[in-house]
C-alpha positions in Angstrom: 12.1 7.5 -25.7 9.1 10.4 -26.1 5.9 9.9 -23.7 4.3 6.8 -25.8 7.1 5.6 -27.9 8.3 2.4 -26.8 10.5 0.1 -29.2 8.5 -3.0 -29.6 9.7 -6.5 -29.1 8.1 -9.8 -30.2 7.1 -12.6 -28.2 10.1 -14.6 -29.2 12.3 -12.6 -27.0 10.5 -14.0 -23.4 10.1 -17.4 -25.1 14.4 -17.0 -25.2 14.3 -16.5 -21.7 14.9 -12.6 -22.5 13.8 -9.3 -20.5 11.6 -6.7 -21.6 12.8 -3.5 -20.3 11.2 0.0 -19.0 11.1 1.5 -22.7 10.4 -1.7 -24.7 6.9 -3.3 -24.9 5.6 -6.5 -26.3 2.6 -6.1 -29.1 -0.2 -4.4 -28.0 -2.6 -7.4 -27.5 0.3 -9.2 -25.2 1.0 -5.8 -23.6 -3.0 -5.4 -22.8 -2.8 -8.9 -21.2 0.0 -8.0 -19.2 -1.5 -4.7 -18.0 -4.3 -7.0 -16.9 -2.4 -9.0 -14.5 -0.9 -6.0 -13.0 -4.6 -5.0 -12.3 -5.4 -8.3 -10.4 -2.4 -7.7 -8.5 -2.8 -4.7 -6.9 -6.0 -5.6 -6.6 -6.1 -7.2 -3.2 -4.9 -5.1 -1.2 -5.9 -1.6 -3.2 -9.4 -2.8 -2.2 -8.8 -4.0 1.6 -7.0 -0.8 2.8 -10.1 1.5 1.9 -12.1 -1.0 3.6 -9.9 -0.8 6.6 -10.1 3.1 7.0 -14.3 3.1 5.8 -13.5 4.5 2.4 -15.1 3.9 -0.8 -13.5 0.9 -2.4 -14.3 1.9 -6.0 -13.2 5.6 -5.4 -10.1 3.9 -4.3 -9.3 1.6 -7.5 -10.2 4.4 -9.7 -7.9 7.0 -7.4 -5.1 4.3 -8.1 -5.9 4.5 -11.9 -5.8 7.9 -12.4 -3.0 8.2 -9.5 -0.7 5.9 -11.7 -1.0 8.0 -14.6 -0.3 10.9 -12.7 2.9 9.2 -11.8 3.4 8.1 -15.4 3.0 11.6 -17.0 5.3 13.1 -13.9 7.8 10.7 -14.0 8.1 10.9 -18.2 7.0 7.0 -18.8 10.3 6.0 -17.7 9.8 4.9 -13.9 7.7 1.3 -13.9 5.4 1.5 -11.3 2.0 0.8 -10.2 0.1 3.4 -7.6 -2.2 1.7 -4.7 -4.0 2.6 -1.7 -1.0 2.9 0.9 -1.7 0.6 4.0 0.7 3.6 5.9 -2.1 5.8 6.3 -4.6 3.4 8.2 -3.5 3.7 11.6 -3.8 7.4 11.5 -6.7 7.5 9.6 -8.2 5.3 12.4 -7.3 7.7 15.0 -7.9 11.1 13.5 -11.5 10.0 12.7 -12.8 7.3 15.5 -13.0 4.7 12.9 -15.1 1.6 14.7 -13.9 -0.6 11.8 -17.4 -1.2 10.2 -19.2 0.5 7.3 -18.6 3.8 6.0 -16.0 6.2 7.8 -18.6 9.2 8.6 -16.0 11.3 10.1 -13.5 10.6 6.6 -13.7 14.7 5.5 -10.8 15.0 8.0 -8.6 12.2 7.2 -8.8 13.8 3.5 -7.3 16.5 4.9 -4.5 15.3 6.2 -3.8 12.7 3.4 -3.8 16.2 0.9 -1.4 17.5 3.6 0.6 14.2 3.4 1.1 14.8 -0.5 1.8 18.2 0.0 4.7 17.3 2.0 5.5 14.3 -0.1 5.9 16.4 -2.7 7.9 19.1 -1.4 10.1 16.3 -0.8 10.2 15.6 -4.1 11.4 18.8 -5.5 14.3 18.7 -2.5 15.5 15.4 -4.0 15.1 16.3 -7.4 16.9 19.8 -6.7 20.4 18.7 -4.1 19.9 14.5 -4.8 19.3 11.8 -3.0 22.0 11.4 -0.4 20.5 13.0 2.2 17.5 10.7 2.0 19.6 7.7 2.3 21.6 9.3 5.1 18.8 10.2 7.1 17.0 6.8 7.1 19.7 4.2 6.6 18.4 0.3 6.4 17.6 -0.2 9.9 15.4 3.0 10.1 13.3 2.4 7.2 13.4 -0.9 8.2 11.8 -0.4 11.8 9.5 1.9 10.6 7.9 -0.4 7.6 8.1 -3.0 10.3 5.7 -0.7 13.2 2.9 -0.3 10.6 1.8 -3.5 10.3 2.5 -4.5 14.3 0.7 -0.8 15.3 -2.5 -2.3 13.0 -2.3 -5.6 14.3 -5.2 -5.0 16.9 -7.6 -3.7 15.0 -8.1 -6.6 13.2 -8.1 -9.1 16.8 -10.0 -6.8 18.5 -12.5 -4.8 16.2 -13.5 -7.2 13.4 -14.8 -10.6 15.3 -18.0 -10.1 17.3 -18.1 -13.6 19.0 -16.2 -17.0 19.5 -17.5 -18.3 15.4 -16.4 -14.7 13.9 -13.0 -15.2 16.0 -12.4 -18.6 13.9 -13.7 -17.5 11.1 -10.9 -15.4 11.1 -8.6 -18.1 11.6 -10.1 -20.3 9.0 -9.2 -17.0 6.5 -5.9 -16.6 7.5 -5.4 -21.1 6.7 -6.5 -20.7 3.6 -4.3 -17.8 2.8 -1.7 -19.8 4.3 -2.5 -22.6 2.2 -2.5 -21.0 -1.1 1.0 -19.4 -0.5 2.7 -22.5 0.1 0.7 -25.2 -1.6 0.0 -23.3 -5.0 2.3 -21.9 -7.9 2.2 -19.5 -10.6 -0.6 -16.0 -10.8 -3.1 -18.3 -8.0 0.6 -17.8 -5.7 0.8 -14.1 -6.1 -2.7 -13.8 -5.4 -2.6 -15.3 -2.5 -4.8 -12.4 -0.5 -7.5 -12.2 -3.0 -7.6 -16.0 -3.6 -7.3 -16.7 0.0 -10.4 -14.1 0.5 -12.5 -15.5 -1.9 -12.2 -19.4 -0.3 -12.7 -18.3 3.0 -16.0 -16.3 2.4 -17.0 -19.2 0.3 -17.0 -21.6 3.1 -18.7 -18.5 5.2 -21.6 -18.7 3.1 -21.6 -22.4 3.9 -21.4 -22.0 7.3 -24.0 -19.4 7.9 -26.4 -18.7 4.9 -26.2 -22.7 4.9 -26.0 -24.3 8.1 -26.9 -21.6 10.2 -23.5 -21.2 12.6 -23.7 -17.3 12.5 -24.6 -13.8 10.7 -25.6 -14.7 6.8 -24.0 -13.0 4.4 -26.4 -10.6 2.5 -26.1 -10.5 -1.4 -29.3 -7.9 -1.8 -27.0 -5.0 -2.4 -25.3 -6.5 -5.2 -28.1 -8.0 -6.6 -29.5 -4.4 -6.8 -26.4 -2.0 -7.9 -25.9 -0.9 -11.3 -23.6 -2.0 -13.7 -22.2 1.3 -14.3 -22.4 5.1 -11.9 -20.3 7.4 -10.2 -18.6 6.3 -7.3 -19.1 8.2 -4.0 -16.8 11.8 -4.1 -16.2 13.1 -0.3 -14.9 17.2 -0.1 -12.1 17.2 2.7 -12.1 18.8 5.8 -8.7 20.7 6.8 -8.6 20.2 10.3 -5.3 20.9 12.4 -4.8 18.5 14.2 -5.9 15.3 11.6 -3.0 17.3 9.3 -0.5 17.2 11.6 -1.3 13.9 12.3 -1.8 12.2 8.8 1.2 14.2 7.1 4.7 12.2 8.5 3.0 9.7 6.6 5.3 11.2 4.0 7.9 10.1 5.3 7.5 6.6 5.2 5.7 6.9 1.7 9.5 8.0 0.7 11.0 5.0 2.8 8.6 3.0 0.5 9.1 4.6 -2.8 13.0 4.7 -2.3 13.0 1.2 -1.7 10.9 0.2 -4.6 12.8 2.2 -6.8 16.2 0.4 -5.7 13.7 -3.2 -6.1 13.4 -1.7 -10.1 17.3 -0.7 -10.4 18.5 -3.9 -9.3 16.2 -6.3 -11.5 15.9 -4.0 -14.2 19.7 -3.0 -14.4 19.2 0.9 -15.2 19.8 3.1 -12.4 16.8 4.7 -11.6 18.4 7.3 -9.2 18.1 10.5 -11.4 14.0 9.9 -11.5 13.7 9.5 -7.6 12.9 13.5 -7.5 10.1 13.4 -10.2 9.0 10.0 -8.4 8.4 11.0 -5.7 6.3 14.3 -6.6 4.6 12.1 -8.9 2.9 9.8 -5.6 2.5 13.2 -4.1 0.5 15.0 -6.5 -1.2 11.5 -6.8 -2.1 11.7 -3.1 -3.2 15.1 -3.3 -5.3 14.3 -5.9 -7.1 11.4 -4.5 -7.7 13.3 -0.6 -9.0 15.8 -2.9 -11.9 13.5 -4.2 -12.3 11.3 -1.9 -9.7 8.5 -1.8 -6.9 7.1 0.1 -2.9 8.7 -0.2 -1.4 6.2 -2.8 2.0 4.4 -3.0 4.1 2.4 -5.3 3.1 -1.2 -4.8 5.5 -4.2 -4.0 2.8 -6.9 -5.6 3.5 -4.8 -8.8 7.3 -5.2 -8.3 6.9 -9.0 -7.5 5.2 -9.6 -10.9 7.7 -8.0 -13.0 10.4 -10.4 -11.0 8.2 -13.1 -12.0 8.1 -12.6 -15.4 11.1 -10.1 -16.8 8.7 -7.6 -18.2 9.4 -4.2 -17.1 7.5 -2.0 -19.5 6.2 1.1 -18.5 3.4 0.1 -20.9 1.7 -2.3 -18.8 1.0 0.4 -16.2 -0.6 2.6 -19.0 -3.3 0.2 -19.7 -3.7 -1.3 -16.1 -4.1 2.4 -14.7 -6.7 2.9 -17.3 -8.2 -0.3 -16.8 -8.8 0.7 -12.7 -10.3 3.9 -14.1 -13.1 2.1 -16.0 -13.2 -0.5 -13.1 -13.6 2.6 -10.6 -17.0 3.9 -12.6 -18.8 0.0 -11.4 -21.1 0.0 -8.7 -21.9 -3.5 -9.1 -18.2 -4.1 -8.1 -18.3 -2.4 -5.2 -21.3 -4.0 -4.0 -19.0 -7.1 -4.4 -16.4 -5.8 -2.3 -19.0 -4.6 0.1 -20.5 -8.0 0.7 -17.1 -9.9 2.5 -18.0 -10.8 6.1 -16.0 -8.7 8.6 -14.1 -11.7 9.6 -13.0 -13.0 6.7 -11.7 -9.4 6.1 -10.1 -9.2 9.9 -8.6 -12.8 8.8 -6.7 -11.1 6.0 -5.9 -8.5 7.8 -4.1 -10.3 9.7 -2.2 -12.0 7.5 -1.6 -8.2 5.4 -0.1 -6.6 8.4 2.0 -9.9 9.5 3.0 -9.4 5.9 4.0 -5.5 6.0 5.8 -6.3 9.6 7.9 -9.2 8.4 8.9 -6.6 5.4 10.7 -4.6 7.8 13.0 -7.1 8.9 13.5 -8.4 5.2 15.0 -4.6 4.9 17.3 -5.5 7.9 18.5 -8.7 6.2 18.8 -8.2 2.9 20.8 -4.7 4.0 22.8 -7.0 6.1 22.2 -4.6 9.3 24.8 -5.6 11.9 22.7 -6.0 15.0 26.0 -6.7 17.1 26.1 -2.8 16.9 24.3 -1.3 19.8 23.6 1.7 17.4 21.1 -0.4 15.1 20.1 -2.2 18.7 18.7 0.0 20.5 17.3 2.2 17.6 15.7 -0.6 16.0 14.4 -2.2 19.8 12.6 1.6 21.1 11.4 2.2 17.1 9.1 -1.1 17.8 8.4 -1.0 20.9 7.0 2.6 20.4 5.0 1.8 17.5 3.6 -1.5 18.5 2.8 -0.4 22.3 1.0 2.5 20.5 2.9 5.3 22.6 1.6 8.9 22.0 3.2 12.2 23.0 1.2 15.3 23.3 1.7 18.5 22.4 -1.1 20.7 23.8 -4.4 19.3 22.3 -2.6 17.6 19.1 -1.2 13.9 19.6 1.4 12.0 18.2 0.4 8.5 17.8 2.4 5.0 17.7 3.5 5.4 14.1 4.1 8.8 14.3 6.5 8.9 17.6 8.2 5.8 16.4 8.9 7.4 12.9 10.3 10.7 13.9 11.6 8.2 17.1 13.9 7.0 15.4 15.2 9.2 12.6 16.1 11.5 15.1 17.2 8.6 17.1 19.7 7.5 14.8 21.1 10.7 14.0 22.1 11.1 17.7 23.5 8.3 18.2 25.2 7.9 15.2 27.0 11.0 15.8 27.6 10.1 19.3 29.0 7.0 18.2 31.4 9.1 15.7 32.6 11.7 18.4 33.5 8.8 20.6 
């Protein structure tokens, strides 16, 4: 198919139970609807990272917007995929910058830095795969690497959330009603309200926050002046980056789990979707990179493919590239909205650290998924002992220096255990 040429099916095909693959589309109308729910999706957590590292939430959607069709013009329209703010970078972020966890992240020049860095190296990446392949990716970070890595982000973050984003004993179960009522609406609902369990989850527990304080009284009120008083429509907040050394060096092995990310998403698409995806890896992942580049560049946070975008097109057998043509350009108009900002802005801290929570449980329990559904034989001291010094490196937070720069948690476990596993594993084959 050419750039916008999709062949177009009608709606009797998903009423059959049929499947609506990368370069087919339903009518425009249905196709607009379905870009829409793609939106909502990534929604959630697109928002709650920038939050998380101090950025601008509405720089952040629209960064994802025009990031997506960056990926979309890179990748030819043939790669379904959705580009979100990438939970990977927060834990740097945090430490390059000094990030308290509240308000507006006054030291975030840096960390743009080193998120452009990130995509430069993402990128060069990239044009390795898309030159020699993709075997040495998979080589170099078999299952039980990626999957101990994806699993040390969320357990490096899961402090910041316990520690940094409940003032006193009511904010403390505040967080814990939050984390209920996401709970709640995962098991106990079906359908779009399921897959939205963050965002509806979020909503509830501020809800009965407002109740609780603007209401009764039990703690800080919520304060809804802001919102009452931004505009409809105005340019979100651009930040110029600041290339410092040591925030680079820091921020840019991000890349490398970006590609453990991206790799497996694309292997997600392959398998549902039935067309091997392999010979686009190369453009897909220069396509995130530029789109990280791009976003540091203005402002916004290094992007990703998102899973809750994969998870929809399980639910429903539509894999059009389409959809992520009008939901990219829907997050662009969205991003030009200071009234919803203000929204986002007005979410208690703990009903944010209550989600949090929940996100980074989510993100750690994803490693192991990667470890079962790879079927990674634990009887072998190999994946053992990689897999038990990965986490205990990137949870404990363990930092090597190297004259004044620092390796944190994420980064040592990373490298950790890539290089890790490639001594052992060719210890193990010398034997």
């Amino acid at each position: 198919m050419s750039l916008l040429n999709w062949t177009e099916k009608s709606t009797e095909v998903l009423q059959q139970g049929g499947v609506i693959a990368p370069d087919e589309r339903l009518p425009w109308p249905q196709t607009t609807v379905m870009g829409m729910q793609h939106v909502i999706a990534m929604f959630g957590a697109t928002v709650l990272a920038p939050i998380l590292m101090g950025f601008d939430p509405n720089l952040a959607i629209l960064m994802s917007g025009i990031g997506t069709l960056i990926f979309f013009l890179v990748t030819g329209g043939k790669v379904p995929s959705y580009l979100g703010s990438s939970f990977a970078f927060i834990g740097v972020v945090i430490a390059a910058t000094g990030y308290a966890g509240k308000g507006l992240n006054t030291n975030m020049g840096v960390a743009l830095g080193g998120i452009i860095a990130c995509g430069a190296l993402y990128t060069v990446i990239g044009v390795l795969v898309q030159l020699v392949g993709t075997r040495w990716i998979e080589k170099l970070m078999p299952p039980v690497v990626t999957g101990a890595v994806v699993a040390v982000i969320g357990l490096n973050l899961a402090s910041v959330p316990i520690k940094n984003m409940a003032a006193n004993n009511f904010e403390s179960w505040m967080q814990a009603v939050t984390f209920l009522c996401v709970a709640l609406v995962a098991v106990f609902t079906r359908g779009m309200v399921q897959r939205l369990l963050i965002l509806v989850g979020l909503i509830v527990a501020s809800l009965v926050y407002a109740v609780l304080t603007n209401g009764l009284g039990l703690g800080k009120p919520m304060d809804l002046s802001s919102l009452f008083n931004a505009a409809w429509v105005g340019m979100p907040s651009f930040t110029a980056p600041v290339f410092d050394a040591k925030a680079m060096l820091m921020i840019a092995p991000v890349a490398i789990i970006l590609v453990a990310e991206n790799l497996g998403h694309l292997k997600a698409v392959t398998a549902m979707t039935g067309k091997n995806l392999d010979v686009y890896m190369g453009r897909a992942f220069i396509g995130d990179g530029v789109a990280t580049m791009v976003s540091g560049a203005a402002g916004g946070t290094g992007v990703t493919t998102y899973a809750e975008n994969i998870g929809v097109m399980a639910a429903t057998k539509i894999y059009s590239t389409a959809m992520f043509l009008v939901a990219a350009l829907l997050a662009v108009v969205l991003g030009f909205s200071p009234k919803f900002g203000a929204i986002i802005q007005t979410i208690p801290l703990p009903v944010m650290g209550g989600v949090s929570i929940v996100v980074f449980g989510l993100i750690a329990v994803a490693g192991a998924r990667i470890w079962v559904e790879n079927k990674v034989d634990f009887a072998d001291n190999k994946n053992l002992i990689v897999a038990a010094i990965t986490l205990v490196l990137g949870t404990g937070d363990f930092t090597l220096k190297f004259g004044d720069f620092a390796l944190g948690g994420i980064g040592t476990a990373t490298f950790g255990a890539i290089v890790l596993y490639a001594l052992l594993n060719r210890s193990s084959r010398s034997a």
